[in-house]
C-alpha positions as CSV (number, residue, x, y, z in Angstrom):
1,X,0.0,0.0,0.0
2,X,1.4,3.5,-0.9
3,X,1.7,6.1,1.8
4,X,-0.6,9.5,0.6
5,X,2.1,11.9,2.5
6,X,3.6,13.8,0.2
7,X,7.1,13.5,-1.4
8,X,8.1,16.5,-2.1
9,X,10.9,18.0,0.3
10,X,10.3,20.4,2.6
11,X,12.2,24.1,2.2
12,X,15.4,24.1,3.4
13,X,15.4,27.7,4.4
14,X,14.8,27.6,8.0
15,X,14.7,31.3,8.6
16,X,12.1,32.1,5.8
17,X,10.0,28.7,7.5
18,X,9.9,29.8,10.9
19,X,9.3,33.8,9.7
20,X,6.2,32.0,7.9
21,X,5.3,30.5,11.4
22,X,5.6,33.7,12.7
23,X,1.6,35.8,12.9
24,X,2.0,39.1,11.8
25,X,-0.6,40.5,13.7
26,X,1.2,41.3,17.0
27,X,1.3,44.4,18.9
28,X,4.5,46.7,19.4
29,X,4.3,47.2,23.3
30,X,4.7,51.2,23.8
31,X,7.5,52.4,26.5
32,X,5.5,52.3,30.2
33,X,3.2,49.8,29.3
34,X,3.8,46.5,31.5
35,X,1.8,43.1,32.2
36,X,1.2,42.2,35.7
37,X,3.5,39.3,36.5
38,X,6.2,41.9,35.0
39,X,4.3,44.7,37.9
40,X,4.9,42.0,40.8
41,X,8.4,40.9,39.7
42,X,9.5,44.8,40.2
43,X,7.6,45.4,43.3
44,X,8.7,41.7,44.9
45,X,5.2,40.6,44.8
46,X,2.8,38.1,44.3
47,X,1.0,38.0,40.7
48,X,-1.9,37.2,42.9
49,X,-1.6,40.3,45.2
50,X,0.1,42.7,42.5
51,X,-3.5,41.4,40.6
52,X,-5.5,42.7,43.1
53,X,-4.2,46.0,43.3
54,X,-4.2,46.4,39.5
55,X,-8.1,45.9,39.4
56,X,-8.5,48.6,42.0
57,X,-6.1,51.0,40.7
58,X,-7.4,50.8,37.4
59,X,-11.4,51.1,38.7
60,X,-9.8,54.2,41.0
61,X,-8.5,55.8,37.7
62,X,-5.2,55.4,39.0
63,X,-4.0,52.9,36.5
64,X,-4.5,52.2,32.8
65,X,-5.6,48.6,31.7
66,X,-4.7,48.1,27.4
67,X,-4.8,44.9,25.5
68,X,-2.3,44.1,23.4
69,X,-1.5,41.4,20.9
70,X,1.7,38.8,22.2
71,X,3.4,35.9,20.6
72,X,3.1,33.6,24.3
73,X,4.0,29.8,24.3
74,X,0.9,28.7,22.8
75,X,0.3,31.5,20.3
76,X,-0.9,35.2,19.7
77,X,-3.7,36.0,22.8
78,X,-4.6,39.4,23.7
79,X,-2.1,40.1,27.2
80,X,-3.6,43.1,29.0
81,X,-1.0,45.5,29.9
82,X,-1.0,48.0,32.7
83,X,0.4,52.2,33.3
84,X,0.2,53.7,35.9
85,X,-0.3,57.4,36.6
């Protein structure tokens, strides 16, 4: 019985392939603009506690809450990302 994968080789030009992999449709991060886990690493925190604040800041108006596009492990997911004022 013959196998139905293909035959043909695969391109050789590993840069170009993994550029392919690569979504397009990610978000430059502006200067100021930082996730929570990157908050709580700063201030010696918990994500958890550093999580908490962030919720109150931002319903205080003391804080700035923006989604932005980011290449993670698993793919391109909206990260929100936090400013303070």
């Amino acid at each position: 019985m013959k196998s139905k994968l293909s035959t043909t080789k695969p391109d050789t030009d590993l840069a170009a392939w993994c550029a392919a992999l690569l979504p397009a449709n990610v978000d430059k991060i502006p200067a100021g603009w930082l996730t929570c886990a990157e908050l709580a690493d700063k201030l010696g925190k918990t994500k958890d506690t550093v999580s908490g604040q962030l919720s109150v800041a931002v319903r205080a108006g003391r804080a700035e809450m923006q989604k932005y596009r980011v290449m993670t492990n698993r793919g391109v997911y909206p990260i929100p990302h936090y400013r303070l004022k």
